[in-house]
C-alpha positions as CSV (number, residue, x, y, z in Angstrom):
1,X,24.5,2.1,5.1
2,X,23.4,5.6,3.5
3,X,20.3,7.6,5.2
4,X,18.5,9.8,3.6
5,X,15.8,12.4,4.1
6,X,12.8,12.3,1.6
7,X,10.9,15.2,1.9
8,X,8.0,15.3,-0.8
9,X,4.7,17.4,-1.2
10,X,1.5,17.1,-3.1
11,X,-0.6,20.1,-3.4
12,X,-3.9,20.4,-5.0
13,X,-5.5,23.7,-5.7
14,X,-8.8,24.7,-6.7
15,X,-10.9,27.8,-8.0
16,X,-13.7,27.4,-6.2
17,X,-14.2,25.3,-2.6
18,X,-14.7,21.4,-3.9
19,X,-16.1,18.9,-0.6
20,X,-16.1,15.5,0.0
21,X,-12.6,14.8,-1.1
22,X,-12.0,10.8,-0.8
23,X,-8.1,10.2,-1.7
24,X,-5.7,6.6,-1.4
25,X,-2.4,7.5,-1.2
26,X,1.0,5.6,-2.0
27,X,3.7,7.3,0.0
28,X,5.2,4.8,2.4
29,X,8.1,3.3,1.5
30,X,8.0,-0.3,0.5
31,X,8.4,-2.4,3.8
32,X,11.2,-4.7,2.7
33,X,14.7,-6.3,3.8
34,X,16.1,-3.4,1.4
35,X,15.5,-0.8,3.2
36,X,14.2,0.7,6.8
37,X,12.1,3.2,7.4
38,X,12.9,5.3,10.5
39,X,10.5,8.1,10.8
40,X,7.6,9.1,8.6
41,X,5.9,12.4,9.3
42,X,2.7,12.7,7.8
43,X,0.4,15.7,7.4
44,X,-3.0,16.6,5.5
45,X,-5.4,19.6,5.1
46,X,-8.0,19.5,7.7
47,X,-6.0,16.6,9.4
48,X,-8.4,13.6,8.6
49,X,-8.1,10.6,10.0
50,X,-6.0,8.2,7.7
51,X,-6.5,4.3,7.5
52,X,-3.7,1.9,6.2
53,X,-3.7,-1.5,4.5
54,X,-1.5,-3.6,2.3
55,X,-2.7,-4.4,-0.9
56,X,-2.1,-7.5,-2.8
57,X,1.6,-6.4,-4.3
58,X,2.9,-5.5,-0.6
59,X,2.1,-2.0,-0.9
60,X,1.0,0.6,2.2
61,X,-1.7,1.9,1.2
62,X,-3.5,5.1,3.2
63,X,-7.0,6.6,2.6
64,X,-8.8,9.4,3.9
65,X,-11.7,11.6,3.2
66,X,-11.4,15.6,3.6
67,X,-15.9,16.2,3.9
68,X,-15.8,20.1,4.7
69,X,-15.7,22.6,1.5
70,X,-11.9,23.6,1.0
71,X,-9.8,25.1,-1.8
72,X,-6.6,23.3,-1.2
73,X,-5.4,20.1,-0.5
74,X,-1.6,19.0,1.0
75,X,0.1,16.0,1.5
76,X,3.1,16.5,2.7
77,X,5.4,13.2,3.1
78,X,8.3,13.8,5.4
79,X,10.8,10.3,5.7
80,X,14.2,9.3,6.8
81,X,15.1,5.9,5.7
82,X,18.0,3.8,5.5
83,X,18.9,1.8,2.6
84,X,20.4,-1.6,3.1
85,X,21.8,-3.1,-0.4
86,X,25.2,-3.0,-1.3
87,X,26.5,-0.1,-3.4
88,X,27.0,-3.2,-5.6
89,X,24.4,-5.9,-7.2
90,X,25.5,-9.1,-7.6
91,X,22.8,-10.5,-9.9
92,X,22.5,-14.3,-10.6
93,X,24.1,-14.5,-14.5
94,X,23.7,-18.0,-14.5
95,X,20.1,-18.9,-14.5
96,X,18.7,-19.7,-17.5
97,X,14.5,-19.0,-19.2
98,X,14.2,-23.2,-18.4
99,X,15.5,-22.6,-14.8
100,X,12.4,-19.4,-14.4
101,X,10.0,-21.3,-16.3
102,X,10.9,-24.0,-13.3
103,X,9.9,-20.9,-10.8
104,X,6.9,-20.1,-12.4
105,X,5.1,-23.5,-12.8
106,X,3.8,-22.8,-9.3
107,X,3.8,-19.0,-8.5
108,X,0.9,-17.5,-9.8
109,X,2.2,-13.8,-9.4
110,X,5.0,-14.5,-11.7
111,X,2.8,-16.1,-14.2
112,X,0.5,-12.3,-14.1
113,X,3.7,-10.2,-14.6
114,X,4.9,-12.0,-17.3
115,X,1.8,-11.9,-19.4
116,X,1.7,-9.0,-21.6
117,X,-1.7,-7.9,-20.5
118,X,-2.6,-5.5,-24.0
119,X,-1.9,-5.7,-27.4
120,X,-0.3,-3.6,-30.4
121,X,3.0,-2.3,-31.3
122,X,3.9,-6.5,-32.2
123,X,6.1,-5.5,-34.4
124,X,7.8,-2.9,-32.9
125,X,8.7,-5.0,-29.8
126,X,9.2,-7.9,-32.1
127,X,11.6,-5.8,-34.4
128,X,13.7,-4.4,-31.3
129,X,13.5,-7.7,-29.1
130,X,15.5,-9.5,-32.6
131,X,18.3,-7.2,-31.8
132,X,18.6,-8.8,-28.5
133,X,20.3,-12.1,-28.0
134,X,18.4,-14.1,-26.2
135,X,18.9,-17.8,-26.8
136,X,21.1,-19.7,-24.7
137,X,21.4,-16.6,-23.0
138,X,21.2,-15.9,-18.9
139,X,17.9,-14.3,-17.7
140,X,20.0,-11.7,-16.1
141,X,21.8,-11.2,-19.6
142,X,18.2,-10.5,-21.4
143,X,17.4,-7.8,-18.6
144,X,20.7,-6.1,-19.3
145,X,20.7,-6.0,-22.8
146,X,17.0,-4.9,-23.2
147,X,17.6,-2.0,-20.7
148,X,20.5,-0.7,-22.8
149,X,18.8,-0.8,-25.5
150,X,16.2,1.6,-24.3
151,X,19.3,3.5,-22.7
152,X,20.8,4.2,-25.8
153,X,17.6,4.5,-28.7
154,X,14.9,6.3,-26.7
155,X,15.6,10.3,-25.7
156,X,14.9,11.7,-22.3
157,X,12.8,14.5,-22.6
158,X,10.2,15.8,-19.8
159,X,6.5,17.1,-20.8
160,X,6.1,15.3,-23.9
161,X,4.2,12.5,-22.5
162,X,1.2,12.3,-19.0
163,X,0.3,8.9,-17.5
164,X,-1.9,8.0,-20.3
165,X,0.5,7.8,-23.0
166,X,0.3,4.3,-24.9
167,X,3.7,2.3,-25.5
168,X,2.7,2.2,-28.6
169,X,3.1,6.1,-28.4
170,X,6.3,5.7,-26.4
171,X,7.5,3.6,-29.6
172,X,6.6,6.2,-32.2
173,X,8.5,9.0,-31.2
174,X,11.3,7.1,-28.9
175,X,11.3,9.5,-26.3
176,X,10.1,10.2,-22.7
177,X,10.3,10.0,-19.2
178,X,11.4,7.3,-16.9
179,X,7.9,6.4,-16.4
180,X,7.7,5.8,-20.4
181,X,11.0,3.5,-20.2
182,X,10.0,2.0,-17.0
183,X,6.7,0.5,-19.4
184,X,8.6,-0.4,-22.7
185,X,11.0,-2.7,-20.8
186,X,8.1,-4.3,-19.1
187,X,6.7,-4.7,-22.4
188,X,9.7,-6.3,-23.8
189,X,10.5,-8.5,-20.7
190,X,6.6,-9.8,-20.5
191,X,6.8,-10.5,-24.3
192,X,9.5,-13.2,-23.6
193,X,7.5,-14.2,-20.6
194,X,10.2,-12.6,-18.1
195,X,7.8,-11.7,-15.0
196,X,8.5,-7.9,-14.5
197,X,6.8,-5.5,-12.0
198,X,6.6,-1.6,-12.2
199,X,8.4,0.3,-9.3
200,X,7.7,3.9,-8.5
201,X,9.8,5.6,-5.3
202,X,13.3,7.9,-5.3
203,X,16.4,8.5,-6.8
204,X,19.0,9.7,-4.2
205,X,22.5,11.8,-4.5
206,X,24.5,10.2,-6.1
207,X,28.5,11.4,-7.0
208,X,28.4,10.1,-10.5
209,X,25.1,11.7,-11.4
210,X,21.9,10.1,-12.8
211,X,18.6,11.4,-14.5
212,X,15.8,11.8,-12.0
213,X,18.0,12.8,-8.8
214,X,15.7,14.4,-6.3
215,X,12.3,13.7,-7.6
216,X,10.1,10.7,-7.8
217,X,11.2,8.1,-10.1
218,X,10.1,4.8,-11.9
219,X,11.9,1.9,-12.7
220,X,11.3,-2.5,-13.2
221,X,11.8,-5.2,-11.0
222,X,12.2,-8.9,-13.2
223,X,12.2,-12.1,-11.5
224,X,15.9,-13.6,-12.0
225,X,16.3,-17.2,-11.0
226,X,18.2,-17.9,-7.8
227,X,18.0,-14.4,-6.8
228,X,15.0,-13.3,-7.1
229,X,13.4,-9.3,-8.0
230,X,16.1,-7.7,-9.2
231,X,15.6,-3.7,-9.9
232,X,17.0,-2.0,-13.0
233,X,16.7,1.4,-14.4
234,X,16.4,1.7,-17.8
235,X,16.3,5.6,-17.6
236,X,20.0,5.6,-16.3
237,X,20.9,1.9,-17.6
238,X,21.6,0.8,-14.3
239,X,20.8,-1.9,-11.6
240,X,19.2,-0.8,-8.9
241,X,21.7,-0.4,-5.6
242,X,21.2,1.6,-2.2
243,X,20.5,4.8,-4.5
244,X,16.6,3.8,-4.9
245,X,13.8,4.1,-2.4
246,X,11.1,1.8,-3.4
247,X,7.5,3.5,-2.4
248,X,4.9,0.7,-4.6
249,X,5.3,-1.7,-7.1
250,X,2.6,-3.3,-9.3
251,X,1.5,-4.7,-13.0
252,X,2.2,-0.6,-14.1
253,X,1.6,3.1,-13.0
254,X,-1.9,3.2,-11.9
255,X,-0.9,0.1,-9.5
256,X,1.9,2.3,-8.0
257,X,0.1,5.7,-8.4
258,X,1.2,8.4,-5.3
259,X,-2.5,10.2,-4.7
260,X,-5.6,9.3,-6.3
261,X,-9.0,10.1,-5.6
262,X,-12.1,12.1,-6.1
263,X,-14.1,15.3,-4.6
264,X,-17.6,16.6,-5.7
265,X,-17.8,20.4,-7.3
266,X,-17.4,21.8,-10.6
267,X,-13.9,23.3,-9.7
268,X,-10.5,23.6,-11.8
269,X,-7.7,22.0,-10.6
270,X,-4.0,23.0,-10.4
271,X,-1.0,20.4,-9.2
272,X,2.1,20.8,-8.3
273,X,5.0,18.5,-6.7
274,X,8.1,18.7,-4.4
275,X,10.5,16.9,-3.8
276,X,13.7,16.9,-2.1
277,X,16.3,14.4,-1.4
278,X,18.8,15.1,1.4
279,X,21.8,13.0,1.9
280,X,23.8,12.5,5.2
281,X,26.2,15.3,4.5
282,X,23.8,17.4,3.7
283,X,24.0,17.4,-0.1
284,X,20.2,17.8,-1.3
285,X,18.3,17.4,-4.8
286,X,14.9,19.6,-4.9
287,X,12.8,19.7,-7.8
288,X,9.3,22.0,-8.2
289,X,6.7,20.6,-10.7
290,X,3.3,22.6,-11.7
291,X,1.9,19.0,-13.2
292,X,-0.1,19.7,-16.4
293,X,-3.6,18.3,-16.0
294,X,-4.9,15.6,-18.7
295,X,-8.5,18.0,-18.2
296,X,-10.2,20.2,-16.4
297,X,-12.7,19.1,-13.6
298,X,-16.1,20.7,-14.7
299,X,-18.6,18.0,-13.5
300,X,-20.3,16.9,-10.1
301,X,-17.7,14.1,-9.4
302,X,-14.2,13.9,-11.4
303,X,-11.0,12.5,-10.1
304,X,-7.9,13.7,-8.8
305,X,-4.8,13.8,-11.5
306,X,-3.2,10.7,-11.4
307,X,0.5,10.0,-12.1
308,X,2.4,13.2,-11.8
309,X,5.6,10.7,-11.7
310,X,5.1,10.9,-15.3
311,X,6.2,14.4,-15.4
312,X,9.7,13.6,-13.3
């Protein structure tokens, strides 16, 4: 089973010393029979002391407070994990929507993730979702074919979107960023009441290629019948094998969000990411992102960027 080395850093600057910095962070890797973590090196300005807990979707979750006045803030994430799934899916292509609406009847997660949870863009969805057969067809089959669809009609294109970019948006100009895909397909899936969860985490080397190699990705997890979460990529039109590190999943972004907090000052904020993934061989992705900011922090109290996946 492959190994690989995940080396990824946040870094917050600021223009003028900020205190009282209180940050959750999503950076472990799912804990999971898909994969095993086997070291995870973590370090943090000031070195604060940093409390864990699971939250509801099975997510790590750490927080920590940084209280003296500083002008920069790192997290540096530093993992070596093994992935166990087969270079190969074998997806169940049998089930059937009766045979899921059998598994949800008593599961009240699945029932949440496959409620579309906002309105608008009806008839966009409801226009490309008639292009998709989905009677009489497998589950598995209705995953497929709506992640192709996105594969082949929307354009990926970095910067043109943040975290707070609507589907509806998304829709409009049919282009964006894994993170944009990873929300139409749950849109579409959740529309037809098949329970999908948002998944942020890695791509890794891979000899064929795919978009996002080397920097933080996003994908979706449905709920397939006799198998169970299934992870496809819309961005590269494929299901998810040993290639993917999971880090969070949720109902969408902010559920999976990497660093999020707040700090008290009237500072300006600059972000940038790195990541690197190292294969066995030594083959290794990097990418360097300065993160555009959605605005300026200019108050007493305003909160940390969220979502710099988007820009991957």
């Amino acid at each position: 089973m492959p190994v690989f080395k995940i080396h990824h850093v946040t870094r917050y600057e600021y223009d003028r010393p900020v205190k009282e910095s209180n940050n959750e962070i999503k950076v472990y890797p799912y804990q999971c029979n898909e994969q095993e973590v086997l070291q995870h090196d973590l370090q943090i300005t000031k070195q604060p002391d940093v409390q864990t807990f699971f939250d509801y979707y099975g997510n790590k979750n750490g927080v920590f407070s940084v209280l003296p006045p500083h002008k920069l803030l790192v997290i540096d994430s530093r993992v070596v994990v093994r992935t166990l799934k087969d270079s190969e899916i074998k997806v169940n292509f049998e089930s059937t929507l009766s045979d899921l609406q059998s598994d949800m009847e008593d599961n009240l997660q699945l029932l949440e993730l496959s409620t579309r949870s906002s309105r608008g863009s009806e008839n966009a969805i409801d226009n490309i979702l008639k292009q998709i057969h989905i009677e009489n067809n497998s589950v598995a089959c209705i995953v497929e074919q709506c992640s192709k669809y996105i594969y082949n009609n929307f354009k990926y294109v970095k910067g043109i979107t943040n975290v707070q970019t609507t589907v509806e948006e998304i829709l409009q100009h049919k282009s964006g960023v894994c993170q944009d895909f990873a929300h139409v397909l749950l849109r579409l899936l959740r529309t037809i009441h098949i329970p999908g969860r948002y998944v942020s985490g890695y791509i890794c080397p891979n000899k064929n290629g795919m978009r996002g190699e080397g920097a933080t990705h996003a994908w979706v997890e449905a709920w397939i019948p006799g198998y169970g979460w299934a992870g496809i990529d819309p961005t590269n039109n494929v299901w998810v094998t040993n290639r993917h590190v999971k880090l969070a999943v949720g109902r969408h972004f902010r559920d999976c969000s990497p660093v999020r907090g707040t700090f008290k000052g009237p500072a300006k904020q600059s972000l940038s990411v790195y990541v690197s993934v190292s294969y066995e061989d030594g083959n290794m992705f990097e990418e360097l992102n300065d993160v555009a900011l959605t605005r300026l922090n200019n108050t007493i109290e305003e909160p940390l960027v969220e979502g710099y996946a988007a820009q991957q």
